[in-house]
C-alpha positions as CSV (number, residue, x, y, z in Angstrom):
1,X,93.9,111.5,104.6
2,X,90.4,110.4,104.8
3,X,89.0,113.9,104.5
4,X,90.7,114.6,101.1
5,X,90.9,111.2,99.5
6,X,88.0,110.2,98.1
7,X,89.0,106.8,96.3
8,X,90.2,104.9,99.3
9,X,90.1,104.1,102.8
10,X,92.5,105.2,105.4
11,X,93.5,103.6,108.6
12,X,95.6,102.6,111.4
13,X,98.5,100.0,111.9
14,X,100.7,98.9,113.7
15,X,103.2,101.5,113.3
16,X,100.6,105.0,113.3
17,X,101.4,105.4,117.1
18,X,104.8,105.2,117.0
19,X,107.4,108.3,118.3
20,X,109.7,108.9,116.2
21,X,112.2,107.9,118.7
22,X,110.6,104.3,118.9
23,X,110.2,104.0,114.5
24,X,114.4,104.9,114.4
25,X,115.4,102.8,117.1
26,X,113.6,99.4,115.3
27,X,115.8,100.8,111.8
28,X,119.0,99.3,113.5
29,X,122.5,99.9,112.1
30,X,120.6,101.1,109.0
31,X,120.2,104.8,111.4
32,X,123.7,105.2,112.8
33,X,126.1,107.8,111.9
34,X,129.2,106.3,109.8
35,X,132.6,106.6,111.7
36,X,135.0,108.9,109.9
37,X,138.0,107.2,108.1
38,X,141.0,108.0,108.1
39,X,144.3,106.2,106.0
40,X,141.8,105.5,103.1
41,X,143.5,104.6,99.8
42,X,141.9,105.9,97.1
43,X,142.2,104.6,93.4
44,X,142.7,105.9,90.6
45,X,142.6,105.3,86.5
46,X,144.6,106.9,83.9
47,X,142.8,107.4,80.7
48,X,144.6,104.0,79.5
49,X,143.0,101.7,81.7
50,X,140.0,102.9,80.9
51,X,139.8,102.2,77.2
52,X,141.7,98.8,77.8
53,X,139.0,97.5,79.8
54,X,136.3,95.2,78.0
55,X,133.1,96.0,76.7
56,X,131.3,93.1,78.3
57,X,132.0,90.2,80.7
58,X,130.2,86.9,80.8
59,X,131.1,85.9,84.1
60,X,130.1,82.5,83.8
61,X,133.4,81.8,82.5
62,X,135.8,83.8,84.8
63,X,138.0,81.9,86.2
64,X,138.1,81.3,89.3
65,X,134.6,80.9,89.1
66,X,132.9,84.2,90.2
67,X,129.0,83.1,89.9
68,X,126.9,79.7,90.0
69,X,125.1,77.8,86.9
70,X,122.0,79.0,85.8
71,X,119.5,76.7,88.0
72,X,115.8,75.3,86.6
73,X,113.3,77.2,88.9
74,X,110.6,75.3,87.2
């Protein structure tokens, strides 16, 4: 990258060296295949339910209580 940019600096960390391998193993869970699922219930909405649902929700007032107060982070 050095040899084509010409407005910055390019260099090593700690990463650079890695294998591939090594990079996908520190990516955890976030790497693995998904299981396949099977006896999954799937939902559905007639065109009813759609047009009865609200506009908007302030879910400060939901009950039961779905989100805290607004807090003073100075």
């Amino acid at each position: 990258m050095n040899a084509t940019e010409t407005t910055s600096v390019h260099g090593h960390n700690y990463l650079s060296d890695w294998t591939h391998e090594e990079y996908s193993k520190m990516l955890g869970l976030k790497n693995m295949a998904r299981p396949e699922r099977e006896n999954v219930k799937v939902f559905t909405a007639d065109e009813a339910d759609i047009l009865s649902l609200p506009a908007s929700v302030d879910w400060t007032t939901v009950t039961p209580a779905v989100v805290n107060p607004v807090k003073d982070q100075g």
